[in-house]
C-alpha positions in Angstrom: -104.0 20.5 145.7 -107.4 20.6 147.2 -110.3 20.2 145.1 -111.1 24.1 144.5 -107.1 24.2 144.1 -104.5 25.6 145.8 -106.7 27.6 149.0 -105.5 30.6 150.9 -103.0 29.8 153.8 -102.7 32.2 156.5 -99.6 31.7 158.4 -100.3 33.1 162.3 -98.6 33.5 165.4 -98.0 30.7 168.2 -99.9 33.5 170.3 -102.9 34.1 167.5 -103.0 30.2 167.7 -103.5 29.9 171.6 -105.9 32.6 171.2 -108.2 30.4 169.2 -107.2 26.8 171.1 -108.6 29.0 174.5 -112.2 29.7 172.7 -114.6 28.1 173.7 -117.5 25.9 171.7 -120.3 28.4 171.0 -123.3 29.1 168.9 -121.0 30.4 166.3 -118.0 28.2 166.9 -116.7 24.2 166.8 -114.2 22.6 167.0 -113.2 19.2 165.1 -110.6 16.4 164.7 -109.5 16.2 161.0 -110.5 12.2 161.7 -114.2 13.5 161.5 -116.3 11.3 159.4 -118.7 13.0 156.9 -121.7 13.0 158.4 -121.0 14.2 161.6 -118.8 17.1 159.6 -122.4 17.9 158.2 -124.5 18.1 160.8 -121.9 20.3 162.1 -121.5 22.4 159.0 -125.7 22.8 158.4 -126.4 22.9 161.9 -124.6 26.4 161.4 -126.2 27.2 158.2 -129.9 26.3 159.7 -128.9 29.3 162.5 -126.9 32.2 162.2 -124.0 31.2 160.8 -120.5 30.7 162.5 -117.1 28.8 161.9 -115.5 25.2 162.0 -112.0 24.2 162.5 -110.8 20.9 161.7 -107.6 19.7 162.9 -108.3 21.2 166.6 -108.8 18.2 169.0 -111.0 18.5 172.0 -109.9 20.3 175.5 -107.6 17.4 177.3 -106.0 19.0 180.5 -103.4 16.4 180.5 -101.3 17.9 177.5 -100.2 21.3 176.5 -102.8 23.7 174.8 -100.7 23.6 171.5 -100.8 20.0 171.4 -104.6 19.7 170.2 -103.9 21.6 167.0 -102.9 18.6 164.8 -103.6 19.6 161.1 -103.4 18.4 157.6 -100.2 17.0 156.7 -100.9 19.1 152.9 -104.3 20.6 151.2 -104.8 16.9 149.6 -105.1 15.4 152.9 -108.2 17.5 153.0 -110.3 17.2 150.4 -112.8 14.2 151.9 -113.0 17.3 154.1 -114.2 20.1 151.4 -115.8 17.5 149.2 -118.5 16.2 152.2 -119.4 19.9 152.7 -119.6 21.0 149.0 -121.5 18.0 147.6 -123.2 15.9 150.0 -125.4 19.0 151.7 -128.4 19.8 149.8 -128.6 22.5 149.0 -124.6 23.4 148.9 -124.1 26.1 152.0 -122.5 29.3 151.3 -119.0 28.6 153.0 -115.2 29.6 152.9 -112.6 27.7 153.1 -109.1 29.0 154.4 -105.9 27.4 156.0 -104.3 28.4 159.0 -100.6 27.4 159.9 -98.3 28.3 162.4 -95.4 30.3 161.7 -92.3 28.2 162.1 -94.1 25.1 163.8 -94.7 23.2 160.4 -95.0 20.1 161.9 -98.6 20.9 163.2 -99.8 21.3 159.8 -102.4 22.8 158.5 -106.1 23.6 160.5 -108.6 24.2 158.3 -111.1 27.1 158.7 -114.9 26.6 157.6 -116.7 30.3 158.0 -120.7 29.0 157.1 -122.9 31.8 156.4 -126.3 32.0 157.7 -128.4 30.6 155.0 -132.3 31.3 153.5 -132.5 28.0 152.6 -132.9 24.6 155.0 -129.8 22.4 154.0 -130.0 18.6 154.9 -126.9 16.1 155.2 -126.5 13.0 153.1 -128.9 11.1 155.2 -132.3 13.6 155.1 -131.7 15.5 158.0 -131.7 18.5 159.5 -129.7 20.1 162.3 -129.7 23.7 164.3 -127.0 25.4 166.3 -127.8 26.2 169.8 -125.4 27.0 172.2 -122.7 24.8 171.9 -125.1 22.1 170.9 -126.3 20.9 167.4 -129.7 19.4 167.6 -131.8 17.7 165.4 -135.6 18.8 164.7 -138.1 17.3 162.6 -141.9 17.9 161.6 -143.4 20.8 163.0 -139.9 22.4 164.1 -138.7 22.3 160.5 -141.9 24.1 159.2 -141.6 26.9 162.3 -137.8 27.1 160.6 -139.0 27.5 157.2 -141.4 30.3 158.2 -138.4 32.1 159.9 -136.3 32.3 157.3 -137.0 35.5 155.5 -135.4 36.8 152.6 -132.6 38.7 151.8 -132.4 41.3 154.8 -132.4 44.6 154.5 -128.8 44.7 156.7 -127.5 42.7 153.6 -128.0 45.5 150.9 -125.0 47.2 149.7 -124.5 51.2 150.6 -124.0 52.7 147.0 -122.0 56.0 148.0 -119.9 54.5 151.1 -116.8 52.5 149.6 -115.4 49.5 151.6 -111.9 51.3 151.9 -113.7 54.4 153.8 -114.9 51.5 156.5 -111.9 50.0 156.5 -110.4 53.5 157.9 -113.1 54.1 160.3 -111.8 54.1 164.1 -114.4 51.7 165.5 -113.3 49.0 162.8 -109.2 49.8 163.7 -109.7 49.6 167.7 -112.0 46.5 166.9 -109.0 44.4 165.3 -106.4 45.1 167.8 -107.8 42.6 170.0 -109.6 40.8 167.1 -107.3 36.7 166.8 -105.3 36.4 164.4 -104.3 39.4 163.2 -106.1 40.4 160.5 -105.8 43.7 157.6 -109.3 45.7 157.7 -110.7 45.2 154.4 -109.4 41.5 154.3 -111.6 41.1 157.4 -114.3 43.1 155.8 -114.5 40.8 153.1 -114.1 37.6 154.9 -116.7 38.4 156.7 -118.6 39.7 154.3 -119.5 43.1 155.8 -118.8 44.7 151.7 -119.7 43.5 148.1 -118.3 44.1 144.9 -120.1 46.4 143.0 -117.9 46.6 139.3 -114.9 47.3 139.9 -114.4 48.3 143.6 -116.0 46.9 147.0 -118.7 49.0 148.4 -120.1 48.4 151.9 -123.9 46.8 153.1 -126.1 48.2 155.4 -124.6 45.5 158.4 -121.2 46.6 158.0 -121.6 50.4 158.5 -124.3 49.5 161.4 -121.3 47.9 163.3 -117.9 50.0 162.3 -118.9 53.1 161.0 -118.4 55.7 162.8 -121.7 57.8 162.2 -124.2 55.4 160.6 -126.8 57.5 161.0 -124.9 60.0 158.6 -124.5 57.4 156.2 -127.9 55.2 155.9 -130.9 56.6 154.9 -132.9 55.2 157.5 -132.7 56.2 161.1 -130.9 53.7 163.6 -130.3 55.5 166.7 -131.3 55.1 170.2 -133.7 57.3 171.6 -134.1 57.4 175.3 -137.0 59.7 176.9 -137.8 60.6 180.7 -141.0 61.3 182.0 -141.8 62.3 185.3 -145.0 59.8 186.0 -146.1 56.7 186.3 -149.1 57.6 183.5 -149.8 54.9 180.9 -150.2 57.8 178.8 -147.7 61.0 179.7 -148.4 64.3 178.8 -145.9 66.6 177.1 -145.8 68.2 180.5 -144.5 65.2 182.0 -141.2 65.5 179.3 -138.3 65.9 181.4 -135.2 65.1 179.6 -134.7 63.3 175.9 -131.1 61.7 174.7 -130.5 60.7 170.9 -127.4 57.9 170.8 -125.5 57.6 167.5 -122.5 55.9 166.3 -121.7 52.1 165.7 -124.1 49.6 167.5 -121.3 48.6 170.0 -121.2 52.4 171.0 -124.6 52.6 171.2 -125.3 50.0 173.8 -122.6 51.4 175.7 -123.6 54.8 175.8 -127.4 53.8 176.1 -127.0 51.5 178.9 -125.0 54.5 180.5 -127.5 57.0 180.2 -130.1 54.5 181.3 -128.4 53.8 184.6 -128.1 57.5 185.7 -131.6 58.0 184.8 -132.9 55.7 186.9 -130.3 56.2 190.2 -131.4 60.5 189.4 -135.2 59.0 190.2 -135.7 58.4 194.0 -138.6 55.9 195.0 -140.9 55.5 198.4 -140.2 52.2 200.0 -141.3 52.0 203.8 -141.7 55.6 204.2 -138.0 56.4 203.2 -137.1 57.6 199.3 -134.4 54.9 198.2 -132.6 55.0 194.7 -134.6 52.0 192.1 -132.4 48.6 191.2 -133.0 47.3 188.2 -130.6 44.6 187.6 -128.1 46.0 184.9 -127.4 42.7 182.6 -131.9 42.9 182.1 -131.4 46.5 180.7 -128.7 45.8 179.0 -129.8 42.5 177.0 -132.9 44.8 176.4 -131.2 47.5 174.5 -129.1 45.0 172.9 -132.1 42.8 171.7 -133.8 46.2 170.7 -131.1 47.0 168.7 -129.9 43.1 166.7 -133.6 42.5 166.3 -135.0 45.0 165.2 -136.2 45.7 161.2 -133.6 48.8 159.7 -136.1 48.7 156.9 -138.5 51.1 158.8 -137.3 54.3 159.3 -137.6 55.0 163.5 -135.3 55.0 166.1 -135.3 52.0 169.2 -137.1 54.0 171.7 -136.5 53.7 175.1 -139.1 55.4 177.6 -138.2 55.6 181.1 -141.0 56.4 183.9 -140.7 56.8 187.4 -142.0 52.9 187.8 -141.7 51.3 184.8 -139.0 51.2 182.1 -140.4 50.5 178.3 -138.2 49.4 174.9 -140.1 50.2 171.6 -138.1 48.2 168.6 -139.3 48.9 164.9 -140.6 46.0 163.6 -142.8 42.7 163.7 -142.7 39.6 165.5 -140.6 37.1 163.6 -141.8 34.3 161.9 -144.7 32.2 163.4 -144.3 33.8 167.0 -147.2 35.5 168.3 -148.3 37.8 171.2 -150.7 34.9 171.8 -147.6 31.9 171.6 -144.5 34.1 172.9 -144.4 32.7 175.8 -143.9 29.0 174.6 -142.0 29.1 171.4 
């Protein structure tokens, strides 16, 4: 038995399995050998909890093109065998992460044994390993940071975000039913009920005696959230035919207001961007040519707009297109100790 007893063990398909062996390292993902040694299992676990959260599995061994993908998942023999695992992470990090621990196994295969999942949520607090130090996630990378870096990360980390708050009068079983959550898990590895993924990922809260939703859950599955919240979160894209710094109502050609989930809306913003721009023809060299702006730059515009920005304040990202300049207004501030001034550098 492991030392929080007897854990969860998901039993999952040989193909759910592959699906995770052909991930790749990320900001939100690692992979580890259950040989890991403690310390490096916590600079792994807080490097995670320093940045925006993301996942460990240990009993995966690294990428090795000489032996079949299925190979590299060699797991725990029983829960015992991993408790130098739990115990590293849930008493030598100050202060203890918020983390879940789950087993995975592999239907009818139980001689791999059992992988075990880590999901570390991003944390408020700066944790430190054993040994006094501290660790981000970037990329695939964990780095250390000292002095001044660790003050910057202090000053970015805010409280309790709004997107955390729990929706009151939306239940968690009415986003479990919602189509953008449904057509999400078909392709979501391994298979996985709605409101168990909900709750693992902690997209609803208990509130008594039932689950209710937060504010981040309905932003990314609901199907309307700007039905639901009381704060607008929409996209609003507006034309004007000028090149003004400052257009006149008479310059108003067209206006667009994109709702639904924040998946949709980056879709269906980027869409509606793109015609824009090819409907506005431009003199180069005496001839009128469509514009090219390159498509990943609008798009990782909107979609910055739209994770970054504060749902607190009630506006809309607005996006203003002219006929030689495109603009993205997002509600909110400048996070932590970044500056106009100090942008560029930090």
């Amino acid at each position: 038995m492991s030392v929080f007893g007897s854990l969860q063990v998901q039993c999952i398909s040989l193909k759910d399995a592959k699906n995770i062996l052909l991930e790749d390292e990320s900001h939100f993902l690692d992979f580890k050998s259950k040989r890991i040694k403690g310390k490096k299992l916590q600079e792994a676990v807080t490097s995670f909890a320093n940045a925006d959260g993301g996942e460990v599995f240990v009993g995966i061994e690294d990428r090795d093109d000489s032996i079949q993908l299925i190979e590299r998942w060699i797991g725990f023999a029983n829960q015992e065998d991993a408790n130098p695992v739990i115990q590293t992470v849930v008493q030598d990090i100050e202060p203890i992460p918020q983390v879940e621990f789950q087993f995975y196994k592999l239907d009818e295969m139980d001689d791999k044994g059992l992988v075990l999942n880590i999901r570390v949520s991003k944390s408020n607090d700066i944790h430190y390993t054993s040994n006094n130090k501290v660790y981000v996630r970037k990329g695939a990378q964990k780095l250390q940071i000292t002095g001044d870096a660790i003050v910057n990360l202090k000053l970015s980390k805010g409280l309790t975000s709004y997107e955390n708050q729990a929706v009151s009068d939306y239940t968690a079983e009415e986003l479990s039913e919602s189509d953008e959550l449904n057509f999400f898990l078909k392709v979501y590895s391994p298979k996985t009920e709605p409101l168990a993924f909900l709750k693992k990922q902690r997209l609803v809260k208990k509130n008594e005696a039932s689950y209710v939703s937060i504010f981040a859950g309905v932003l990314l599955y609901a199907d309307n959230p700007s039905a639901i919240l009381p704060k607008k979160c929409a996209v609003k894209i507006t034309w004007y035919d000028t090149n003004d710094l400052e257009p006149s109502r008479g310059h108003l050609k067209k206006q667009y207001t994109v709702e639904g989930p924040l998946k949709k809306q980056i879709d269906i913003a980027l869409e509606r961007v793109r015609y824009i721009i090819e409907s506005v023809p431009i003199l180069n060299n005496g001839l009128l040519e469509k514009p090219k702006y390159p498509t990943e730059a609008i798009k990782e515009l909107i979609v910055n707009a739209l994770i970054h920005r504060d749902y607190n304040i009630s506006d809309d990202v607005h996006v203003f297109i002219y006929n030689n300049r495109i603009e993205v207004k997002s509600p909110g501030r400048l996070p932590g100790h970044i500056t106009i001034e100090n942008i560029l550098d930090e």
